[in-house]
C-alpha positions as CSV (number, residue, x, y, z in Angstrom):
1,X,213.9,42.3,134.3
2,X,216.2,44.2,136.9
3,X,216.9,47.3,137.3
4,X,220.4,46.7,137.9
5,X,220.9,44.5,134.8
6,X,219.5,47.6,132.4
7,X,221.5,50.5,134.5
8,X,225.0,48.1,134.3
9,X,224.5,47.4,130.5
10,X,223.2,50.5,129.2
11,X,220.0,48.9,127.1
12,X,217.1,45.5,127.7
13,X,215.4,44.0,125.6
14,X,211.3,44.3,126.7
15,X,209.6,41.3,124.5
16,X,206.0,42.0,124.5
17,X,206.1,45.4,126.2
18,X,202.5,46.1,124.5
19,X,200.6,43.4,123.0
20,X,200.3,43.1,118.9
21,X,196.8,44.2,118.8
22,X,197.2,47.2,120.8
23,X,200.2,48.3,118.3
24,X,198.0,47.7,115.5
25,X,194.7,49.5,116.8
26,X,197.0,52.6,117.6
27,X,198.3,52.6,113.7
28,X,194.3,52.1,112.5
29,X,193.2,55.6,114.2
30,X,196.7,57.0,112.8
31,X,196.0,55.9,109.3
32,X,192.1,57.0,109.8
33,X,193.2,60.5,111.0
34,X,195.9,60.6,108.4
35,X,193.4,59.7,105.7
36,X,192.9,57.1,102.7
37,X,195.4,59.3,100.6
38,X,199.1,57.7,100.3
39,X,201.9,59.7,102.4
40,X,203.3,62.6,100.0
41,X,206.6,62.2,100.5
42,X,207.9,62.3,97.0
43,X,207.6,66.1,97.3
44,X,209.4,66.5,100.9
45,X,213.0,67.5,99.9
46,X,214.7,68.0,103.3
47,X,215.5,65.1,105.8
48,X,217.5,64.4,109.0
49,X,221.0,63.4,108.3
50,X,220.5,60.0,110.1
51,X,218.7,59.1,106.9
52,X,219.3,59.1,103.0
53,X,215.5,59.9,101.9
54,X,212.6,61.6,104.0
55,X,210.5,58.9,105.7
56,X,206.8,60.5,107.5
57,X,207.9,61.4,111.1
58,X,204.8,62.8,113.5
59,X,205.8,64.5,116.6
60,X,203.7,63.8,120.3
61,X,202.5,67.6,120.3
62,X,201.3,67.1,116.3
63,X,199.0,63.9,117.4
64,X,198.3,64.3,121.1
65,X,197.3,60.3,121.3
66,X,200.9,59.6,121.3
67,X,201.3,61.9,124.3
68,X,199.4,59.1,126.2
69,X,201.2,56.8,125.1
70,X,204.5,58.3,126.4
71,X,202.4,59.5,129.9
72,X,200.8,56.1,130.6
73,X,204.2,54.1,130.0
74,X,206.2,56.1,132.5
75,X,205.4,54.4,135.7
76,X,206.6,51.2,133.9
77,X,209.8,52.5,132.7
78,X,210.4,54.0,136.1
79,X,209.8,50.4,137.5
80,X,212.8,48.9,134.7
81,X,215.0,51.8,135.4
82,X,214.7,51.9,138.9
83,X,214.6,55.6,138.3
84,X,212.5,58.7,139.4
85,X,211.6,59.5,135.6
86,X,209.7,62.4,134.0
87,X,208.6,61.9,130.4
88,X,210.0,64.7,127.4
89,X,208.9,63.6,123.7
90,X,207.7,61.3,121.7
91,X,207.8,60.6,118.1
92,X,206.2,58.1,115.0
93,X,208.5,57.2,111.8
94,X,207.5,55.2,109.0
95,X,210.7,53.5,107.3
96,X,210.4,52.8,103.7
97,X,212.1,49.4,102.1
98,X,215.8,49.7,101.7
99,X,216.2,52.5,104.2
100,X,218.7,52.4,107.1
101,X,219.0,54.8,110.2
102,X,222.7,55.8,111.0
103,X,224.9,54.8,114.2
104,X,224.3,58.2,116.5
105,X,223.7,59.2,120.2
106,X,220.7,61.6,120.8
107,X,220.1,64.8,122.5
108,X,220.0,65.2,125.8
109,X,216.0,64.8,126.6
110,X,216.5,60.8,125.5
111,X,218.3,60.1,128.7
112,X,216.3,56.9,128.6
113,X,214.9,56.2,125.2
114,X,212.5,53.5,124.1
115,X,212.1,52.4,120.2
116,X,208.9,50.2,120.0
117,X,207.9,48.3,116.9
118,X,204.4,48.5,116.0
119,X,204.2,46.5,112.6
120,X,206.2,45.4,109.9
121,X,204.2,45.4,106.6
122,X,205.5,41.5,105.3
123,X,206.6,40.6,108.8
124,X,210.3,40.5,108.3
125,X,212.4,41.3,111.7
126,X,214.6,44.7,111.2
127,X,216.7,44.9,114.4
128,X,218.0,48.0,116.2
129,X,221.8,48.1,116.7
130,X,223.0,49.3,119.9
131,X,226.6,49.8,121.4
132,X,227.4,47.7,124.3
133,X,230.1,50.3,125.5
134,X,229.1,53.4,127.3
135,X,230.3,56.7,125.3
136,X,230.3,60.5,125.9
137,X,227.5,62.5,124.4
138,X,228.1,63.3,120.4
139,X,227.2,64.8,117.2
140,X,229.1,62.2,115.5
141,X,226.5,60.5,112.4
142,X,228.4,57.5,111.0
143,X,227.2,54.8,108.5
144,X,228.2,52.0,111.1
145,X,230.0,51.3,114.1
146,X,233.5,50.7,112.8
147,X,235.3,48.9,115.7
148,X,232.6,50.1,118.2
149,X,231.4,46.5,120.1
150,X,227.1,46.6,119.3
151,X,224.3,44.1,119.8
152,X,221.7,43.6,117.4
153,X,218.3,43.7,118.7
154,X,215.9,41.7,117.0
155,X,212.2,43.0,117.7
156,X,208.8,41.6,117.2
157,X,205.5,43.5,116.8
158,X,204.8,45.1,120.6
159,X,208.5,44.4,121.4
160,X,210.9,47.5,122.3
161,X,214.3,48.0,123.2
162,X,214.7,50.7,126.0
163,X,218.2,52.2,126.1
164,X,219.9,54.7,127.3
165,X,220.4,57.7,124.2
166,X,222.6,60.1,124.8
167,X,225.4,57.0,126.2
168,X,224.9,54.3,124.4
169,X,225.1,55.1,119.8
170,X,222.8,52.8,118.2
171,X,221.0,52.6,114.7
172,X,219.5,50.6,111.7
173,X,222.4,49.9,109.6
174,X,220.7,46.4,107.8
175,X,218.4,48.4,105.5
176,X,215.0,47.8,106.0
177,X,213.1,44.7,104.2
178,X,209.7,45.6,104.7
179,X,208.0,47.6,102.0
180,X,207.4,49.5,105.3
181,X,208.1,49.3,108.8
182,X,206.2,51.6,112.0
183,X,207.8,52.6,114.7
184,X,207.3,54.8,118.1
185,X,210.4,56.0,119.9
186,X,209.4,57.4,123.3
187,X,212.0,59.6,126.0
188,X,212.3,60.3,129.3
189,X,215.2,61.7,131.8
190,X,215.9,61.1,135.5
191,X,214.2,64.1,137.6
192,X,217.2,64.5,139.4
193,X,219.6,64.3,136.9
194,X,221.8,66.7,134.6
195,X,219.3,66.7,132.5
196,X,216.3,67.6,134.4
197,X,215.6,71.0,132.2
198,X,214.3,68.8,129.6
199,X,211.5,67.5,131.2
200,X,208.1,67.8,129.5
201,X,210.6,68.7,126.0
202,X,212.1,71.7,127.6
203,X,208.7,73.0,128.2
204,X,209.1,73.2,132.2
205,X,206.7,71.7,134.7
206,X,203.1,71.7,134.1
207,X,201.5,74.0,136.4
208,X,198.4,73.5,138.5
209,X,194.7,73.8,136.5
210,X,192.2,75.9,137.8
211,X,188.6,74.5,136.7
212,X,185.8,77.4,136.7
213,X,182.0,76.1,136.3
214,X,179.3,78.4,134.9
């Protein structure tokens, strides 16, 4: 696609971003790392307010293989964006059947955010809502978008939507109708931006390695 079309509207579709079997190999080492116990989550109590029960969230410095992930997509979102772009964070969620995400913008390190479906457990589309108007930065949380103008996004295992986070709300407000549903959302800001602090997660530019040989 071009650049221009995803800096003008603020979010594009990428169909096929990473192929089906790739998603699925990357959620067989997950699930073998995890182990062949079911996720506890009927003990976790406490839960982000953009949801209304805990769903199993891994972070990209908990399992470092997602760190690649984020790493080795960069030069391509740089090529979409047309942007000098430094990854921040990454992150994994598993929704559960009848859950929903609500309509939010995110913090400032998802300048330019990717969601990525990597399966659907019966194979039924859940599509991510996005606003088609630009908007200021917020900590607004809201069960849908009111009046707010939004697209719904309808995504296919490997397909993504890349969109812009901090401008543009967007959410799951259809609840989910897969027994579950995997997901990777991925973030990256413009070097030279405002928000150019947040690079690497706030964690500052990695520095040189010095390798010493015995």
């Amino acid at each position: 696609m071009d650049a221009r079309d995803y800096n003008q509207q603020g979010y594009a579709h990428l169909k096929g971003l990473i192929s089906p079997e790739v998603a699925r190999a990357f959620l067989q080492d997950l699930k073998q790392d995890l182990g062949p116990g079911a996720i506890a989550l009927s003990r976790v109590t406490e839960h982000v307010n953009l949801l209304d029960r805990p769903a199993f969230e891994i972070y990209g410095h908990h399992y470092k293989p997602m760190r690649f992930f984020l790493w080795g997509l960069t030069p391509i979102m740089r090529e979409i964006t047309g942007r000098d772009l430094l990854p921040t964070y990454d992150y994994f969620r598993i929704y559960r059947e009848g859950d929903v995400c609500r309509v939010h913008s995110d913090r400032h390190a998802c300048e330019h955010s990717l969601s990525l479906t990597l399966d659907y457990s019966d194979g039924e589309i859940w599509p991510l809502e996005v606003e088609r108007g630009r908007s200021e930065p917020s900590a607004k949380v809201d069960a849908d978008f009111g009046p707010e103008d939004h697209v719904a996004i309808p995504m296919e295992v490997g397909d993504a939507v890349l969109y812009q986070g901090v401008h543009h709300r967007h959410g799951r407000t259809t609840p989910n109708p897969n027994a579950w549903s995997a997901h990777l959302f991925l973030h990256w800001i413009d070097r030279e931006g405002p928000y150019r602090d947040q690079a690497f997660d706030g964690q500052g530019e990695p520095m040189p390695v010095n390798f010493s040989f015995g």
